[in-house]
C-alpha positions in Angstrom: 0.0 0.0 0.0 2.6 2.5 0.9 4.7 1.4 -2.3 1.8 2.3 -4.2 0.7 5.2 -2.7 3.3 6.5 -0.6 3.1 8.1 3.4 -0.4 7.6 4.5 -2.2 10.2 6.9 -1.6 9.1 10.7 -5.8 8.8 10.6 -5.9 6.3 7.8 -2.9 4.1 9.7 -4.8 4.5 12.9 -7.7 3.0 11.7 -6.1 0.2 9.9 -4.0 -1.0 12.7 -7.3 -0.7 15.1 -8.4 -3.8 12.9 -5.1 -4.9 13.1 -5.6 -4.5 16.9 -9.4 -5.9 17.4 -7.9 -9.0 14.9 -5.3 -10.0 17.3 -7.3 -9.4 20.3 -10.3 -12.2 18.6 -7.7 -14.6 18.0 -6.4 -14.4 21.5 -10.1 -14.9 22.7 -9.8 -17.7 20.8 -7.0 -18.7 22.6 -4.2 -18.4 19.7 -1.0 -16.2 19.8 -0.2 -14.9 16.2 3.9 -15.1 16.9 5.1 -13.6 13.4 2.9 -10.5 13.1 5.0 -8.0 10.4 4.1 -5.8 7.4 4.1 -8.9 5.0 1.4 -10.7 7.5 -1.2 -7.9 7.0 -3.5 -7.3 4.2 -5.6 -4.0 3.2 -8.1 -5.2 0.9 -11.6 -3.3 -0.4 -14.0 -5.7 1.1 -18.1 -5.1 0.5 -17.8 -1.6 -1.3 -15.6 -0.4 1.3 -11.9 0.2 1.3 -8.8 -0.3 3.8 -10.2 -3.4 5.7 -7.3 -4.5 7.3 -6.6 -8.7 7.7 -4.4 -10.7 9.5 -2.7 -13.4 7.5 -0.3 -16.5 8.1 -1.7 -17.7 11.4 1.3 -20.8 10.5 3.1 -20.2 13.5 0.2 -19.5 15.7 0.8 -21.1 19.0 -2.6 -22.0 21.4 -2.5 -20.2 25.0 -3.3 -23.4 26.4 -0.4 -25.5 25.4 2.5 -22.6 25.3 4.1 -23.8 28.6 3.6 -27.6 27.4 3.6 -27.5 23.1 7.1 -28.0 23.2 6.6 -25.4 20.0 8.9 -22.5 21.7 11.8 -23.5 23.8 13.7 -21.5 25.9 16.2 -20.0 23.7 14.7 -21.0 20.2 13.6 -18.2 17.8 10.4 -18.3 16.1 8.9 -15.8 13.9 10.7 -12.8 11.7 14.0 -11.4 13.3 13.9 -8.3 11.8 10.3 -8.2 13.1 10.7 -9.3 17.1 10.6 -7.6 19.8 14.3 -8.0 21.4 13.4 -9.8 24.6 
């Protein structure tokens, strides 16, 4: 989007990344954790006549809240996700 169209108006990335926002918050009422959320991973498409709906993709690394302690899907010192994308801790 930004390739295409260059800086967008803080408002417009506001109200994308609140879908962003309520989209992570259902998933983790569904009890998933999305664990490689980047740039690539979300989607603005015109949905219904109506532009900049904002979607969540590649939920391939999502990890349950219920089995995180027991998955054996992250260890302690094992890196999942993007790099470039992480948080440092």
């Amino acid at each position: 989007l930004v390739e295409r169209q260059g800086v967008l108006p803080a408002g417009r990335i506001v109200y994308l990344m609140r879908q962003v926002c309520d989209a992570l918050n259902e998933a983790h009422g569904q009890g998933l954790v999305h664990r490689d959320l980047k740039p690539a991973n979300i989607y603005c498409a015109y949905r219904g006549g109506q532009f900049d709906v904002a979607k969540v993709l590649d939920f391939g690394l999502a990890n349950p809240l219920s089995d995180a302690k027991d998955s054996g899907l992250t260890q302690e010192g094992a890196i999942t996700g993007s790099p470039l994308f992480m948080s440092p801790e």
